[in-house]
C-alpha positions as a printed Julia matrix, in Angstrom:
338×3 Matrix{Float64}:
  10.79   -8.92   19.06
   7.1    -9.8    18.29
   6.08  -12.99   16.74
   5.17  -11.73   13.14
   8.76   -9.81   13.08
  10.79  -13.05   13.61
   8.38  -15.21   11.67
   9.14  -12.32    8.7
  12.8   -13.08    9.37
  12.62  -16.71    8.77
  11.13  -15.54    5.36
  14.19  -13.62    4.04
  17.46  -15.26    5.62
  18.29  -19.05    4.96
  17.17  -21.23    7.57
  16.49  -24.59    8.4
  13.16  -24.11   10.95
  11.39  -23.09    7.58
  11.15  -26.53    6.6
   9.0   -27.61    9.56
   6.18  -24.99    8.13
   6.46  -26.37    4.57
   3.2   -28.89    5.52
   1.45  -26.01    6.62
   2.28  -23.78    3.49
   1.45  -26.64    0.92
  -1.94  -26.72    2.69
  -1.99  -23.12    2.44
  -1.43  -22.93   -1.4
  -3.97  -25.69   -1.88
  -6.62  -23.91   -0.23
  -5.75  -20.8    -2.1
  -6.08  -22.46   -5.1
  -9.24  -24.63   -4.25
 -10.67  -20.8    -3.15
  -9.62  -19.18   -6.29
 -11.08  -22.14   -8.78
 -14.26  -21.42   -7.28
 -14.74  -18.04   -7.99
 -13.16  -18.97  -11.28
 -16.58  -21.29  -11.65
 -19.18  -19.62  -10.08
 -19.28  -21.6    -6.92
 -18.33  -18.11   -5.04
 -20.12  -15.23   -6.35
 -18.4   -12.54   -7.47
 -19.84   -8.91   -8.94
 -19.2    -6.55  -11.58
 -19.34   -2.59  -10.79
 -20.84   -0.67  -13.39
 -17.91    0.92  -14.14
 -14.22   -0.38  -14.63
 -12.3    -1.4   -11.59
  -8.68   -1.17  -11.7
  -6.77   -3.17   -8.59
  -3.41   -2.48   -7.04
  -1.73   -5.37   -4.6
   0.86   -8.17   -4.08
   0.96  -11.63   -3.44
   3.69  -11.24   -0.51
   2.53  -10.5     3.01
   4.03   -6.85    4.65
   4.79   -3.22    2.67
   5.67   -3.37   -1.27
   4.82    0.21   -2.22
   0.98   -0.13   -2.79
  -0.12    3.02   -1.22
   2.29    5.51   -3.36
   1.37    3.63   -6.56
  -2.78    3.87   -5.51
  -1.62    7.81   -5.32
  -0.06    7.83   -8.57
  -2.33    5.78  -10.71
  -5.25    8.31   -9.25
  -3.28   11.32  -10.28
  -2.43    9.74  -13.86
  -6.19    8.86  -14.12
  -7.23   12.49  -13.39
  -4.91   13.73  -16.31
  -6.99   11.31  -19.22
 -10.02   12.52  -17.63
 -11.29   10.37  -15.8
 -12.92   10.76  -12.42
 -11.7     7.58  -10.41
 -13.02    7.04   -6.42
 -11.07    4.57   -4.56
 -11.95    1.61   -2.03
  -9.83   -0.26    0.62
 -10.24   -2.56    2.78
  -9.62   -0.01    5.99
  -7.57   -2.55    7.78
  -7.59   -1.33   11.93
 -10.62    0.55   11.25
 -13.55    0.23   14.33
 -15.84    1.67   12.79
 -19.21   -0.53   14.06
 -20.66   -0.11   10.65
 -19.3    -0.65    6.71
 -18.61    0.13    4.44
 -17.53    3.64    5.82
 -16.78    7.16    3.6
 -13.56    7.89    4.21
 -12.26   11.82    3.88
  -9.08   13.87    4.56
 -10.48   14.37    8.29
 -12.11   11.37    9.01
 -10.38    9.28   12.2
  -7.76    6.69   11.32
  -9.05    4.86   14.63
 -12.36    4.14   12.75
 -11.55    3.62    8.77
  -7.78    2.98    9.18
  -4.4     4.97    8.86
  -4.09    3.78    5.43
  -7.23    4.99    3.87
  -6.97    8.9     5.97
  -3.64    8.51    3.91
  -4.83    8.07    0.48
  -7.98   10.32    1.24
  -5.62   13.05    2.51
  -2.95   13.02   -0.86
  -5.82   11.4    -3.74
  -8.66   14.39   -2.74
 -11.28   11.47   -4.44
 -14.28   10.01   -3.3
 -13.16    6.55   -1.4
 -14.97    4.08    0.66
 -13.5     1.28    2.81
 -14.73   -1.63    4.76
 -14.13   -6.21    4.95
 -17.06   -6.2     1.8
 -14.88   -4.86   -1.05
 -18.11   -5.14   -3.24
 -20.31   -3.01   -0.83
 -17.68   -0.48   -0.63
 -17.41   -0.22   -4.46
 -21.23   -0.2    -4.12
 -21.83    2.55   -2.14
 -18.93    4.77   -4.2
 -20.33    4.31   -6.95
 -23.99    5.24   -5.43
 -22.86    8.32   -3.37
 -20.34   10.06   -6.38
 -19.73   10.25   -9.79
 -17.26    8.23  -10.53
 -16.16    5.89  -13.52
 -13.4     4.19  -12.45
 -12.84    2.4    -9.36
  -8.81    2.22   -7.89
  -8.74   -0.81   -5.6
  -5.92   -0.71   -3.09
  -4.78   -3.85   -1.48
  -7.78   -6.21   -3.5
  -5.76   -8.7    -5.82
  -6.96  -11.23   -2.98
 -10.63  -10.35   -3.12
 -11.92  -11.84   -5.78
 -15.68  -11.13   -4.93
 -15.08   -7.54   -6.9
 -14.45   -8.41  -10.59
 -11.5    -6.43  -12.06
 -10.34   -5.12  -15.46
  -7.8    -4.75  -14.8
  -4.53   -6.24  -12.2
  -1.08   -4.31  -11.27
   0.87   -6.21   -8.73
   3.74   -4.38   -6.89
   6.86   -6.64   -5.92
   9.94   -5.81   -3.17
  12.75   -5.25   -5.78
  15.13   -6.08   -3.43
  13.23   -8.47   -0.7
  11.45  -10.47   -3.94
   9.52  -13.44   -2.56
  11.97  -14.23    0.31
  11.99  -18.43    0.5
   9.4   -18.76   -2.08
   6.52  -20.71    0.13
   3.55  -19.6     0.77
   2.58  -18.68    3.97
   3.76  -19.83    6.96
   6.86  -21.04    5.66
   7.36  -17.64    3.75
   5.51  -14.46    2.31
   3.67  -15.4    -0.08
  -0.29  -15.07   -0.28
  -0.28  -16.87   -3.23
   1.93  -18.81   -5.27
   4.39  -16.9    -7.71
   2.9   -18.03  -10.47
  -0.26  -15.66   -9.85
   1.88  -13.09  -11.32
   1.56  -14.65  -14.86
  -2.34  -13.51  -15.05
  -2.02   -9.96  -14.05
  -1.53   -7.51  -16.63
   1.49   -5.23  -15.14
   4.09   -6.23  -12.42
   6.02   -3.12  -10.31
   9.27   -3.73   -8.7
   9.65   -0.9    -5.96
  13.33   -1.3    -7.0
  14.67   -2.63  -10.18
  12.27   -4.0   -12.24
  13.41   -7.3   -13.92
  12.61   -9.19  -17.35
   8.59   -8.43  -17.71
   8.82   -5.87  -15.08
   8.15   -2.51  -14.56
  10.21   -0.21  -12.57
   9.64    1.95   -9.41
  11.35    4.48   -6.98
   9.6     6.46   -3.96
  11.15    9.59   -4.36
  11.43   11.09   -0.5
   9.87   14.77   -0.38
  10.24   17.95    1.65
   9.35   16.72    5.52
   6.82   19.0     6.72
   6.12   19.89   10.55
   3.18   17.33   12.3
   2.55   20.2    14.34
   2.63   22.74   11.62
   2.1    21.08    8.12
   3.0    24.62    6.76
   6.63   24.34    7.62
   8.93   22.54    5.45
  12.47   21.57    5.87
  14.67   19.65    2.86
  15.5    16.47    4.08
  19.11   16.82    3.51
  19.4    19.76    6.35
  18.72   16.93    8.95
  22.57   15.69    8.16
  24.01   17.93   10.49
  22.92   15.53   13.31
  21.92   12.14   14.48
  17.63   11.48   14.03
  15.19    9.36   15.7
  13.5     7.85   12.42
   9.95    6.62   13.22
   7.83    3.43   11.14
   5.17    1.6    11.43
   4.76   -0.08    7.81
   5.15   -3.07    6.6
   8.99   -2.76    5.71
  10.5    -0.39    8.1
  14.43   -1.06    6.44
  13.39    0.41    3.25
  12.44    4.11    5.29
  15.68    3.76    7.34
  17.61    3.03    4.36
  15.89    5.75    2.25
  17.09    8.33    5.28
  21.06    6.95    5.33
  21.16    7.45    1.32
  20.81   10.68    1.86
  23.43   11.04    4.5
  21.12   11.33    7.49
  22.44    9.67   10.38
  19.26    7.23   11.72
  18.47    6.02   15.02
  15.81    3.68   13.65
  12.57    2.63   15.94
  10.43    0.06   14.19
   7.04   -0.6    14.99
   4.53   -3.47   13.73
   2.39   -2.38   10.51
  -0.37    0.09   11.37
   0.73    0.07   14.92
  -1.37    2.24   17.31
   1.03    4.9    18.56
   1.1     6.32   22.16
   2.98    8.75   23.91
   4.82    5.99   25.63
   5.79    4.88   22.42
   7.15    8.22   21.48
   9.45    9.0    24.59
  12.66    8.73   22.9
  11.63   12.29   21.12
  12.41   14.33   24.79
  16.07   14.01   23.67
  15.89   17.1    22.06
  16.74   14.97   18.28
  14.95   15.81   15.37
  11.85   12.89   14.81
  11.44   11.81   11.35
   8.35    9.68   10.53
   6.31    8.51    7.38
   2.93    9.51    6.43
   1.07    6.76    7.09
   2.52    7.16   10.99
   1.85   10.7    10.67
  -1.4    10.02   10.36
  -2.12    8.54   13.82
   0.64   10.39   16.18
  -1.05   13.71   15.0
  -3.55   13.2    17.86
  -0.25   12.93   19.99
   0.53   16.67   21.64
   3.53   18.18   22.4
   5.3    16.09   19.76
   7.66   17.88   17.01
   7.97   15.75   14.84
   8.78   15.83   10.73
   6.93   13.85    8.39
   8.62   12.63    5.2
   5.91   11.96    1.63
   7.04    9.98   -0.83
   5.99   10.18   -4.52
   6.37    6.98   -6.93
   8.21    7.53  -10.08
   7.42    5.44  -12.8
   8.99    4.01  -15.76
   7.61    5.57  -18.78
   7.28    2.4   -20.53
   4.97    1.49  -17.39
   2.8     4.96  -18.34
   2.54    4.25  -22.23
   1.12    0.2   -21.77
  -1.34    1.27  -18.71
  -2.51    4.09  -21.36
  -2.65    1.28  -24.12
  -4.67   -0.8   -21.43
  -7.21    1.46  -19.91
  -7.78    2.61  -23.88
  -9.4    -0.98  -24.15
 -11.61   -0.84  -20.92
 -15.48   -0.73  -21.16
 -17.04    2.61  -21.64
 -13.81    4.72  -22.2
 -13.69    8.39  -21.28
 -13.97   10.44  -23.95
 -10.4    11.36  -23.53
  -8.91    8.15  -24.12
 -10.82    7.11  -27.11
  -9.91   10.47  -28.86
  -5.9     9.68  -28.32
């Protein structure tokens, strides 16, 4: 088991080694907070698009259910009228230079699995790259957009927002509660008190919005015409394929549903290779996420099915995000005529 895995362990299941990294997390939180105070005064720059900027992220290390709420919030956006681009950070990405355009085709191997994902199911304009403010930049140069979805940027305070939605593990929460490396957290919990909406991918609690990622129709890698309903894979045992940042909840997802799951977890946006893949000669159907899908499509010779998700939202979540992007600068027409 790598490093990172057990380290992750230690996060969510009692144990007494977590109290030798509690020096190292208070140090942690103190130069979080010592970084954030001085963006707060000026001391760090920090830059204002020209249009609103709306960010999406967590303050827990690993996979909360970012991506499918980017997806959604784009899609919502779309149906007030608004024409939103997106920007990421386009962690993996080699690309030599940023920030980097990122569309359906582009390679994962240079911008990142992530952002050919949200390119691939948004259809926006999106730029990635480490300078969240140059990316934002050079959207906003290169397309018409006025409103900027920021995936993964509640950390990068260099890009002013207008707006904050952080996405919590309904059922993982914060794990010990320490910062980092004694447990998950980025930042202290108490960050969560100056955002304007918290998700729970899970049940929501008090001041908390719910989510659920609805599994879809798997569709062939080979063949993304083909489509099969998940529950016709219950007829027989399945290799079940992730490398995200919380491979349980995928495995899980697949059980619910009666599908019997050989799980294989891999680290978060792991770099697949055949190699890694030679379980699928068994003959047993390969399920594997999008964001996987994404890379092992360069893989030949492998049939494998790829399960979407799609977030479903609380409609009280819906009707105070409307409330909130009707008091943004320069509203679209469509919002201030509601």
């Amino acid at each position: 088991m790598a490093a990172g895995n057990r380290l992750a362990e230690l996060w969510y299941s009692p144990s007494p080694l977590v109290l030798l990294l509690l020096p190292f997390s208070w140090m942690f939180r103190l130069l979080v907070a010592l970084r954030r105070a001085a963006y707060h005064a000026g001391i760090l720059p920090s830059h204002r698009m020209p249009v609103p900027v709306l960010v999406v992220g967590n303050i827990t290390v690993g996979g909360t259910g970012k991506t499918p709420l980017a997806i959604w919030l784009v899609e919502h956006l779309r149906t007030l009228g608004y024409r939103p681009g997106l920007v990421s950070r386009g962690y993996g990405g080699q690309a030599r230079h940023w920030p980097q355009q990122v569309r359906p085709d582009s390679d994962p191997t240079m911008v990142g699995d992530e952002a050919v994902l949200l390119a691939r199911r948004c259809q926006c304009p999106m730029a990635v790259g480490p300078d969240r403010v140059a990316a934002a930049r050079a959207l906003v140069e290169h397309h018409e957009v006025d409103i900027i979805v920021s995936d993964d940027g509640m950390q990068h305070y260099a890009l002013q927002r207008d707006m904050e939605i952080a996405v919590i593990d309904g059922v993982r929460r914060f794990g010990t509660g320490y910062c980092l490396p004694a447990g998950p957290l980025r930042e202290p919990r108490t960050r969560l008190n100056t955002v304007d909406l918290v998700v729970a991918n899970g049940i929501g609690g008090r001041l908390e919005y719910g989510m659920r990622l609805r599994p879809g129709k798997a569709w062939r890698l080979d063949d993304p015409s083909q489509c099969r309903e998940l529950r016709t894979f219950a007829d027989t045992p399945v290799h079940a394929v992730a490398g995200i940042g919380h491979p349980e909840r995928f495995f899980s997802s697949l059980s619910g549903l009666g599908i019997q799951v050989i799980p294989h977890a891999f680290p978060d946006h792991h770099a697949f290779h055949a190699r890694d893949l030679a379980f699928a000669t068994d003959g047993l159907p390969v399920l594997m996420t999008e964001k996987d899908a994404v890379k092992c499509q360069a893989i030949g010779g492998l049939q494998a099915w790829v399960v979407p998700v799609q977030a479903e939202l609380d409609e009280r979540f819906r009707l105070q995000l409307d409330r909130l992007l009707a008091s943004l600068p320069n509203p679209v027409n469509a919002l201030e005529q509601a």
